[in-house]
N, CA, C and O atoms as a GROMACS GRO file, in nm:
protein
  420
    1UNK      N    1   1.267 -14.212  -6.862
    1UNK     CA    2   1.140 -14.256  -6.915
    1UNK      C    3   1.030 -14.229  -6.812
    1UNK      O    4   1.048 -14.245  -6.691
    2UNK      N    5   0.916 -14.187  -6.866
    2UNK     CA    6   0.831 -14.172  -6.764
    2UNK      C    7   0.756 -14.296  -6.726
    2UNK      O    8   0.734 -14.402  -6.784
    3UNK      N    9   0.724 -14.251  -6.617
    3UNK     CA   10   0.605 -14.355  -6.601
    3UNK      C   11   0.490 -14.353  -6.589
    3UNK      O   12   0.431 -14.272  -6.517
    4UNK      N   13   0.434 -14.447  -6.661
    4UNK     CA   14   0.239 -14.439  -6.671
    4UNK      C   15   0.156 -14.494  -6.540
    4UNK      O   16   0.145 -14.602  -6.482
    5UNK      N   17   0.111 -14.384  -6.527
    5UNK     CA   18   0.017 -14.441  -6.382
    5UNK      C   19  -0.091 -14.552  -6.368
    5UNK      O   20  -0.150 -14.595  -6.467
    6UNK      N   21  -0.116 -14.598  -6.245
    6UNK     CA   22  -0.206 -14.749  -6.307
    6UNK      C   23  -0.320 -14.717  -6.265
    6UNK      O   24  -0.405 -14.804  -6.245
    7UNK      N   25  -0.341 -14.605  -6.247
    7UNK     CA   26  -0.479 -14.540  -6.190
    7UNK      C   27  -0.515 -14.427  -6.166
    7UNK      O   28  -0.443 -14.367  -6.086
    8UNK      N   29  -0.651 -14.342  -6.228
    8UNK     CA   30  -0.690 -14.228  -6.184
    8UNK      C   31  -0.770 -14.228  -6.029
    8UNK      O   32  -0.857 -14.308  -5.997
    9UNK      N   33  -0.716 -14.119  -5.943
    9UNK     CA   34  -0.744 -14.076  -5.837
    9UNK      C   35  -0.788 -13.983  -5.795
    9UNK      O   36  -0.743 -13.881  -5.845
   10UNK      N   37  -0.885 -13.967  -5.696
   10UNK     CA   38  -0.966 -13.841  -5.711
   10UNK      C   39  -0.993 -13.872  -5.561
   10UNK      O   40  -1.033 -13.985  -5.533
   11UNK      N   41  -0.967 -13.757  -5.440
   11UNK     CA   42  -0.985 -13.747  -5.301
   11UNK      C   43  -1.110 -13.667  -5.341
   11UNK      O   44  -1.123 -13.605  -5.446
   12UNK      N   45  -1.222 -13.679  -5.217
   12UNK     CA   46  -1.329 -13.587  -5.222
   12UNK      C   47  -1.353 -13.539  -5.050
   12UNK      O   48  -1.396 -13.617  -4.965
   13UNK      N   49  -1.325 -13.434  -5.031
   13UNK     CA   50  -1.381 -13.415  -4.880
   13UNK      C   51  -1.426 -13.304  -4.848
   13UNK      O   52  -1.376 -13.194  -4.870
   14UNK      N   53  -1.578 -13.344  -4.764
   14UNK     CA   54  -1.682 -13.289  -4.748
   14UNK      C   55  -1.693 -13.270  -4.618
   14UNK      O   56  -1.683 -13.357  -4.531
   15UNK      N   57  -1.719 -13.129  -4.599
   15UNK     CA   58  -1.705 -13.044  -4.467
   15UNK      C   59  -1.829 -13.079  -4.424
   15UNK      O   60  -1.905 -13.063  -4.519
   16UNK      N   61  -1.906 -13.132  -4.296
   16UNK     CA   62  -1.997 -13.104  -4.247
   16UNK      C   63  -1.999 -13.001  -4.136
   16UNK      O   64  -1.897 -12.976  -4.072
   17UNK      N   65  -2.122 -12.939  -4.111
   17UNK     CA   66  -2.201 -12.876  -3.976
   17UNK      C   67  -2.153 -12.915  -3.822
   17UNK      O   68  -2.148 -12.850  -3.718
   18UNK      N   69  -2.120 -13.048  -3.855
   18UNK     CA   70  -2.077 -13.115  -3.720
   18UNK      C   71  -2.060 -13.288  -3.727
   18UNK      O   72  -2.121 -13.348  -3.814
   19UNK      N   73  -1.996 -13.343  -3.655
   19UNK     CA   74  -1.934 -13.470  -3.611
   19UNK      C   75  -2.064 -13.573  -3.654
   19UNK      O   76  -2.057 -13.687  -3.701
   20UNK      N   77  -2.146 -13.518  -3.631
   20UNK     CA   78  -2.285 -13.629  -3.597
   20UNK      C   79  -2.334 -13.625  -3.744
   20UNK      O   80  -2.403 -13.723  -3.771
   21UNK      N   81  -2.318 -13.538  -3.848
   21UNK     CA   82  -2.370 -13.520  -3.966
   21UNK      C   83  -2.278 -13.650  -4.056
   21UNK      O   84  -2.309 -13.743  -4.131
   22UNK      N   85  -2.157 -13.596  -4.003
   22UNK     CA   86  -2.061 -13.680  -4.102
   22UNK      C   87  -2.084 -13.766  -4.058
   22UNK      O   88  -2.050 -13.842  -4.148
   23UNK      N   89  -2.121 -13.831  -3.978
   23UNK     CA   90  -2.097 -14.000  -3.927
   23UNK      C   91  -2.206 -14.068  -4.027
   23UNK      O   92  -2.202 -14.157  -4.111
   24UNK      N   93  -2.332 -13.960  -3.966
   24UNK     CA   94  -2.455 -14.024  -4.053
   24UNK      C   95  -2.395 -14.031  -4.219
   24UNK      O   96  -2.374 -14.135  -4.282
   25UNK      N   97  -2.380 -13.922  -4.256
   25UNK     CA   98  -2.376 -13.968  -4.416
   25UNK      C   99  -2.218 -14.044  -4.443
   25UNK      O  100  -2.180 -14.014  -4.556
   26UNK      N  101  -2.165 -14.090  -4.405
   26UNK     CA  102  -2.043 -14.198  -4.373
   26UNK      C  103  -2.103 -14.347  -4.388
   26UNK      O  104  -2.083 -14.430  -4.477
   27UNK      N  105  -2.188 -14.355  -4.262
   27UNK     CA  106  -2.270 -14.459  -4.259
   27UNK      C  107  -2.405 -14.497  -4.391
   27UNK      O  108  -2.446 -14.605  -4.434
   28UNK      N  109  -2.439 -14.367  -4.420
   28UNK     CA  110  -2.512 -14.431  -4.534
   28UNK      C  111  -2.450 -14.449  -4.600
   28UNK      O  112  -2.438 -14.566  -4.636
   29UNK      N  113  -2.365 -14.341  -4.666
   29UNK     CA  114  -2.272 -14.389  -4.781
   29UNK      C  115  -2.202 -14.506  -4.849
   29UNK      O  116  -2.208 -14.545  -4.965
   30UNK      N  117  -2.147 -14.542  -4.762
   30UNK     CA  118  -2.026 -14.667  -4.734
   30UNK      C  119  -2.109 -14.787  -4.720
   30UNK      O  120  -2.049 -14.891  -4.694
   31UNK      N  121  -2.237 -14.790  -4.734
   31UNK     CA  122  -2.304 -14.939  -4.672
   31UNK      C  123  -2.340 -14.986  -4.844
   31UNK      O  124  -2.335 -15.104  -4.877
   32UNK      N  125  -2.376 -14.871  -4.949
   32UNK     CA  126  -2.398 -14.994  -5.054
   32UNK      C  127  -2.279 -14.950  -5.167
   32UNK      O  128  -2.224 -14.841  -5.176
   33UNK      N  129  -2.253 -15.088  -5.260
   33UNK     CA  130  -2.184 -15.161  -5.339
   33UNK      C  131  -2.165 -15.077  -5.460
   33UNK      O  132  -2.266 -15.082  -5.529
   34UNK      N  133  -2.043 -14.977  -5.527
   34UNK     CA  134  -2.093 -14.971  -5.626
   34UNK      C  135  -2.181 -15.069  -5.743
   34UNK      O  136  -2.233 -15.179  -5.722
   35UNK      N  137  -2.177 -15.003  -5.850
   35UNK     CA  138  -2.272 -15.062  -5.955
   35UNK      C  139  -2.183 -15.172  -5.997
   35UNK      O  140  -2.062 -15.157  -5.984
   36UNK      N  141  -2.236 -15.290  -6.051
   36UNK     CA  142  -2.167 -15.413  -6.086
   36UNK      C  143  -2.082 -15.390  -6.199
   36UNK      O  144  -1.975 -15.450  -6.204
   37UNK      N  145  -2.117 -15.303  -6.298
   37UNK     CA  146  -2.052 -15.275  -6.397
   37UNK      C  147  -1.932 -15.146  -6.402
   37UNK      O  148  -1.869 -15.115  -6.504
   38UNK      N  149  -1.917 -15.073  -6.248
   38UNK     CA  150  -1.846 -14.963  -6.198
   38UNK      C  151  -1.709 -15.071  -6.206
   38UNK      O  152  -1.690 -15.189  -6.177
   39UNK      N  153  -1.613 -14.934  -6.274
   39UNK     CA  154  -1.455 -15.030  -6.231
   39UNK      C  155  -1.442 -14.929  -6.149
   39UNK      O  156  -1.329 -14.925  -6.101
   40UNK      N  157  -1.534 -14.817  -6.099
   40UNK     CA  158  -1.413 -14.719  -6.013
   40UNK      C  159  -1.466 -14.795  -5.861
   40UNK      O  160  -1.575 -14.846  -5.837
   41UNK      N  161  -1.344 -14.783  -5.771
   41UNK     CA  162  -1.386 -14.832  -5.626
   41UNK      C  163  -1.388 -14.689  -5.491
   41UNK      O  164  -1.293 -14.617  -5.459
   42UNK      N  165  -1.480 -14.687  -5.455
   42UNK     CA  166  -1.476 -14.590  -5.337
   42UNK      C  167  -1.449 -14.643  -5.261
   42UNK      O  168  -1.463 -14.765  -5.255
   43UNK      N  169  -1.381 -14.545  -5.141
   43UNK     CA  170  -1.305 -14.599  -5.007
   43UNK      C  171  -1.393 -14.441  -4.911
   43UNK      O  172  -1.364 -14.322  -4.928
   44UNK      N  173  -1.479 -14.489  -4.833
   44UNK     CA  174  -1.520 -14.356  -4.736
   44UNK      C  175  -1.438 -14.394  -4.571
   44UNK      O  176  -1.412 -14.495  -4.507
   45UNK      N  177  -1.418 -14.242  -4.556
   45UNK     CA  178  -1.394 -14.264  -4.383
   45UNK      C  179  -1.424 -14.097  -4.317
   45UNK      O  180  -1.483 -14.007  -4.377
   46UNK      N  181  -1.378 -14.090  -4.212
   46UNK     CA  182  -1.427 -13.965  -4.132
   46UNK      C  183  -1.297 -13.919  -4.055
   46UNK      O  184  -1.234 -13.999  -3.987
   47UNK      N  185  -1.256 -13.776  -4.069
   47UNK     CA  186  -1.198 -13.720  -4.004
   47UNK      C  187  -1.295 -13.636  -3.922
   47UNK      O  188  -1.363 -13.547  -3.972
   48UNK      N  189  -1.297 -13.667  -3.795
   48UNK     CA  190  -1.403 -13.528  -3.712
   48UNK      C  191  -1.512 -13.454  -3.799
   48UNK      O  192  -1.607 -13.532  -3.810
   49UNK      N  193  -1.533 -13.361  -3.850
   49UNK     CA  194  -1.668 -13.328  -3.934
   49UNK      C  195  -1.596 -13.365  -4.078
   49UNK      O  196  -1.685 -13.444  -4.110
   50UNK      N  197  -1.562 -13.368  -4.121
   50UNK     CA  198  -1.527 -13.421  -4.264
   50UNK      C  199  -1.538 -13.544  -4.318
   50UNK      O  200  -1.462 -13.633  -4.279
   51UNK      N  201  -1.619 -13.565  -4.401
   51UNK     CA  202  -1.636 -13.692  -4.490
   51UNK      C  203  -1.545 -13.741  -4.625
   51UNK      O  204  -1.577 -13.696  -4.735
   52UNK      N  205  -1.446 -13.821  -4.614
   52UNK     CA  206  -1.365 -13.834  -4.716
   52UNK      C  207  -1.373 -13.948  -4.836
   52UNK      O  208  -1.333 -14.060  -4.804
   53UNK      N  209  -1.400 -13.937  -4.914
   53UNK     CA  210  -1.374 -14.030  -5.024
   53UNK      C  211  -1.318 -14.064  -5.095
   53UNK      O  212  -1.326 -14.003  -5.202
   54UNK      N  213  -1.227 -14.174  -5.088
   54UNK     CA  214  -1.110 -14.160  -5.236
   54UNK      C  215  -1.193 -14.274  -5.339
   54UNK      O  216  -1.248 -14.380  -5.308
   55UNK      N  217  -1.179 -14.206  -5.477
   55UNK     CA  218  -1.211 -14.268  -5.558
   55UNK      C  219  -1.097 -14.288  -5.625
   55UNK      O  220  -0.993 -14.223  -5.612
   56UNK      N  221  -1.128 -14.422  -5.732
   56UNK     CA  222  -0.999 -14.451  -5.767
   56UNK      C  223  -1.057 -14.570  -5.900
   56UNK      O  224  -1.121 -14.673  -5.878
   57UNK      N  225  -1.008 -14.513  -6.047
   57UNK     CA  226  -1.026 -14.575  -6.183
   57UNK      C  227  -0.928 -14.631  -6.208
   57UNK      O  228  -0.836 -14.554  -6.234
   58UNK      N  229  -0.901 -14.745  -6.212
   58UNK     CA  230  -0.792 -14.832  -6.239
   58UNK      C  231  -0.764 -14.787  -6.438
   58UNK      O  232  -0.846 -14.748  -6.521
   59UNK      N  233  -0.655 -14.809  -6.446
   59UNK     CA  234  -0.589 -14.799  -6.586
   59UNK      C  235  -0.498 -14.976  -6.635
   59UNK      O  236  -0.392 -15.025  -6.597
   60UNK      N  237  -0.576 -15.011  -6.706
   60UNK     CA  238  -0.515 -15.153  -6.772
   60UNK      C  239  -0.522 -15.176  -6.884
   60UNK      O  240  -0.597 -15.105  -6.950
   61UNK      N  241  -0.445 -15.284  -6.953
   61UNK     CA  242  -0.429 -15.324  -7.080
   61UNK      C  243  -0.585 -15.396  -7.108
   61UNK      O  244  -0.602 -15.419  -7.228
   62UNK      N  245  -0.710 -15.440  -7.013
   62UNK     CA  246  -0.813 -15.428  -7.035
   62UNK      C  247  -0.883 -15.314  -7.058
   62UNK      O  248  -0.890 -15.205  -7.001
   63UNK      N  249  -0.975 -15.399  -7.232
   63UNK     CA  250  -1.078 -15.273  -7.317
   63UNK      C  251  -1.145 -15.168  -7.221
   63UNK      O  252  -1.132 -15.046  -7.231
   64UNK      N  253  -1.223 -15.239  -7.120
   64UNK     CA  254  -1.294 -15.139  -6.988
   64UNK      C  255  -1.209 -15.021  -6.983
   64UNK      O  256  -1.249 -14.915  -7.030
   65UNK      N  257  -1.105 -15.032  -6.935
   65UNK     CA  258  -0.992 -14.938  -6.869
   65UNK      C  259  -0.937 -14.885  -6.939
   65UNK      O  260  -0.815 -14.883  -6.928
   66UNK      N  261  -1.021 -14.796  -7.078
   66UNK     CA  262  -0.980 -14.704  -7.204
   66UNK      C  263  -0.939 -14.600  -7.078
   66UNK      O  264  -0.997 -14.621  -6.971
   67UNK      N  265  -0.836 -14.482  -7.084
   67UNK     CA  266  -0.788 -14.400  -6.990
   67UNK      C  267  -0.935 -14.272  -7.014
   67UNK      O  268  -0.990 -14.227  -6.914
   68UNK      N  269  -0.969 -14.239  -7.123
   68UNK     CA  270  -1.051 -14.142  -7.135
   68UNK      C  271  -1.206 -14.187  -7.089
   68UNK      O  272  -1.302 -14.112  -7.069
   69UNK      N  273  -1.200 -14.288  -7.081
   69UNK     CA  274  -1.348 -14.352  -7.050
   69UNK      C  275  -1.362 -14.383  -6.876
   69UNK      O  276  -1.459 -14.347  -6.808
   70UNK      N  277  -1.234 -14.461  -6.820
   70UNK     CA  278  -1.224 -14.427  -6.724
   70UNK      C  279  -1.161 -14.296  -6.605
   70UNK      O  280  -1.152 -14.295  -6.482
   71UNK      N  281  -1.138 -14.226  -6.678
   71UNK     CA  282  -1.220 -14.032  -6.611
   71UNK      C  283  -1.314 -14.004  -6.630
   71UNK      O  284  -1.360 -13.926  -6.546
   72UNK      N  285  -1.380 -14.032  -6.711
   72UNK     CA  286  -1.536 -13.978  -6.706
   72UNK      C  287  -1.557 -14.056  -6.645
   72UNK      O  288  -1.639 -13.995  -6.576
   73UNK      N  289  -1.554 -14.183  -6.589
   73UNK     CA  290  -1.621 -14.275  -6.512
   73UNK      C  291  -1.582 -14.225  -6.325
   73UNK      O  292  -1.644 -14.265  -6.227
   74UNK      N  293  -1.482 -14.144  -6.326
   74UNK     CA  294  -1.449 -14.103  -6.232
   74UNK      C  295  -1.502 -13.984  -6.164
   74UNK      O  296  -1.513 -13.954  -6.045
   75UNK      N  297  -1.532 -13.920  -6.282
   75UNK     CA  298  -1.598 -13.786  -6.251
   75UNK      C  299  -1.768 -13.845  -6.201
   75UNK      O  300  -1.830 -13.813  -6.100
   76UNK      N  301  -1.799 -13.911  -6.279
   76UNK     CA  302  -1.945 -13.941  -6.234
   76UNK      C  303  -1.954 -13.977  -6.097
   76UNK      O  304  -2.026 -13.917  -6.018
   77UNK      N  305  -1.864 -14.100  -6.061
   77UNK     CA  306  -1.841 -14.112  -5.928
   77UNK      C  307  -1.812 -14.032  -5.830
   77UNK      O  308  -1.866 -14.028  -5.720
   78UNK      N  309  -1.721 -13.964  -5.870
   78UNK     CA  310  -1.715 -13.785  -5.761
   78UNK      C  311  -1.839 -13.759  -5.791
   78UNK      O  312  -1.892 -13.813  -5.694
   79UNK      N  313  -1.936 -13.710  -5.861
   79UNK     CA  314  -2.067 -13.614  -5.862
   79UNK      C  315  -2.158 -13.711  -5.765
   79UNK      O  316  -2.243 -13.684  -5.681
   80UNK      N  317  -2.114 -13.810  -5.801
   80UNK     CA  318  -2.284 -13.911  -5.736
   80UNK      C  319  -2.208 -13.914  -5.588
   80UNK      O  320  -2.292 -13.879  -5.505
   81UNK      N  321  -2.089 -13.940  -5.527
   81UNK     CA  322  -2.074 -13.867  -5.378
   81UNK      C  323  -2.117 -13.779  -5.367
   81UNK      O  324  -2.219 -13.779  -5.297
   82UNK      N  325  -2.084 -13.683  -5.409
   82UNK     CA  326  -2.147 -13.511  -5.351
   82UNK      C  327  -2.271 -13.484  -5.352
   82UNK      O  328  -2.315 -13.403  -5.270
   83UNK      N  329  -2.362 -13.552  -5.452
   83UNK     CA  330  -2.544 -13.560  -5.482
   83UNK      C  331  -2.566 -13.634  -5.361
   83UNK      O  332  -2.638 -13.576  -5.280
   84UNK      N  333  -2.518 -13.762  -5.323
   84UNK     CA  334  -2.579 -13.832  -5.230
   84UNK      C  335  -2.544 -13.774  -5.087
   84UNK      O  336  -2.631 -13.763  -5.001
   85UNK      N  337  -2.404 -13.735  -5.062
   85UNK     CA  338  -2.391 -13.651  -4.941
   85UNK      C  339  -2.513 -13.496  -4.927
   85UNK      O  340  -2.582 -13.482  -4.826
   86UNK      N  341  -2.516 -13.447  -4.986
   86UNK     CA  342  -2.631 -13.369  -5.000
   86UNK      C  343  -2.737 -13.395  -4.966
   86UNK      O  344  -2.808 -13.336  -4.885
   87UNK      N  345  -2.757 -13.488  -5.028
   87UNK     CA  346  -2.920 -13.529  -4.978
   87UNK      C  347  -2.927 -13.596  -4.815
   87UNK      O  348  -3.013 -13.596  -4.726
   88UNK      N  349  -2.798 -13.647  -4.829
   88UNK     CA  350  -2.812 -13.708  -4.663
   88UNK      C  351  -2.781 -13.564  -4.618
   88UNK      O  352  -2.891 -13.537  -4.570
   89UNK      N  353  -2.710 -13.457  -4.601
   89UNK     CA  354  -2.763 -13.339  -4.541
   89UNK      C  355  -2.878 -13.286  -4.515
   89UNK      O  356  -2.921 -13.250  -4.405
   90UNK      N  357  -2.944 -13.279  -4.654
   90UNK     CA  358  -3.080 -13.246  -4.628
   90UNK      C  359  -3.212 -13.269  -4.519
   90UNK      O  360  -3.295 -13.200  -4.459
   91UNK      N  361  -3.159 -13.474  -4.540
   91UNK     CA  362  -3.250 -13.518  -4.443
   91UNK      C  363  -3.189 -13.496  -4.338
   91UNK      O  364  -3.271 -13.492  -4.246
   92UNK      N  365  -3.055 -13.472  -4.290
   92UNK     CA  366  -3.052 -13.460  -4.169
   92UNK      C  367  -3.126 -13.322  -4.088
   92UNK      O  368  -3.193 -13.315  -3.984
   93UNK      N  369  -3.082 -13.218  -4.187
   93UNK     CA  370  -3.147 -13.095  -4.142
   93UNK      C  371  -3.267 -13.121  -4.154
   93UNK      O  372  -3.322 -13.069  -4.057
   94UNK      N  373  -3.337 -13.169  -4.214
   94UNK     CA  374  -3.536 -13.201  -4.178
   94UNK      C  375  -3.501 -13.235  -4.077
   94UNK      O  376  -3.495 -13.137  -4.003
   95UNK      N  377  -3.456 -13.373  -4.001
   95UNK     CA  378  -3.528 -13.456  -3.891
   95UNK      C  379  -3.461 -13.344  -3.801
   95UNK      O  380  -3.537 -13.311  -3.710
   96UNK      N  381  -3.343 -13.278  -3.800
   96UNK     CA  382  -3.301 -13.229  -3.696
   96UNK      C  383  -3.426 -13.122  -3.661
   96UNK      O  384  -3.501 -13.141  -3.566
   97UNK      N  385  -3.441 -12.985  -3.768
   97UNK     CA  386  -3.522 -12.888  -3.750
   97UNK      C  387  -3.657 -12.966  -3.700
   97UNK      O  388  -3.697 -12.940  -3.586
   98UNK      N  389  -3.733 -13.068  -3.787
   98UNK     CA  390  -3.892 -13.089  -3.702
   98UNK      C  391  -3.843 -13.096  -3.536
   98UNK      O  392  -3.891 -13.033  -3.441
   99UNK      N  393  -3.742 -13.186  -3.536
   99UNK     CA  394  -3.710 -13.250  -3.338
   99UNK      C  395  -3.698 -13.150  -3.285
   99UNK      O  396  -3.738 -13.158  -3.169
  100UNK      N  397  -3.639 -12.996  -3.323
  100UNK     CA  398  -3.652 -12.887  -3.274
  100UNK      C  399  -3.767 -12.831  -3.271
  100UNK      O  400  -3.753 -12.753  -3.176
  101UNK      N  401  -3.857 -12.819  -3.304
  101UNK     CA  402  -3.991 -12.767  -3.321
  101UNK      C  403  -4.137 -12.904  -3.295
  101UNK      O  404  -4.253 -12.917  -3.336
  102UNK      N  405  -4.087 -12.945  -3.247
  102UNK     CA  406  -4.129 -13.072  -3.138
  102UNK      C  407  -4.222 -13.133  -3.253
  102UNK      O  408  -4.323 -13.184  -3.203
  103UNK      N  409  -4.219 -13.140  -3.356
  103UNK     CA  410  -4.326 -13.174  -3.487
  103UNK      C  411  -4.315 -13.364  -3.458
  103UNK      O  412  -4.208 -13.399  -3.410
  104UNK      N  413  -4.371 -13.426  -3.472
  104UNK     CA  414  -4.395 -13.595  -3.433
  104UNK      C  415  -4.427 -13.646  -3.630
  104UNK      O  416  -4.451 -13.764  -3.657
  105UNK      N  417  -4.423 -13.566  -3.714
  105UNK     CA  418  -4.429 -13.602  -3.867
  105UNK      C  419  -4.288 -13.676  -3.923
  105UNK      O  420  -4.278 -13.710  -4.041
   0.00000   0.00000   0.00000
């Protein structure tokens, strides 16, 4: 008999530029709560430049935890890591490039 899993899982890891990138978007990342109404839970940590995320949609005999509803709920959660790691790239490359070009903006 097989067995039914009690949860969808989804690893996400994101290569940075360098050690100091990943920390920063680690640290933003990981500081707020998903959404109150999110059943999926993120877990962030850091291998050397890599930023890792496991996400993870629980599967239950609770209505929430329809199996098809919670993958799409999973996938959103993978996209909104990778949108928000992005953008914390972005800003990092601004503040880095102005500090290189001695800009005080």
């Amino acid at each position: 008999m097989a067995h039914s899993p009690t949860a969808y899982q989804l690893g996400v890891h994101l290569q940075f530029p360098d050690e100091r990138s990943a920390t920063i978007a680690l640290r933003t990342l990981s500081v707020d709560a998903p959404p109150p109404r999110s059943s999926v839970t993120q877990t962030f940590h850091q291998d050397g430049k890599s930023l890792i995320c496991q996400c993870v949609a629980p599967l239950s005999g609770d209505s929430k935890c329809d199996p098809s509803l919670q993958l799409g709920k999973l996938r959103i959660a993978a996209h909104a890591v990778v949108d928000l790691a992005c953008l914390v790239l972005e800003t990092v490359e601004a503040f880095r490039s102005s500090s290189l070009n001695g800009s005080t903006n």
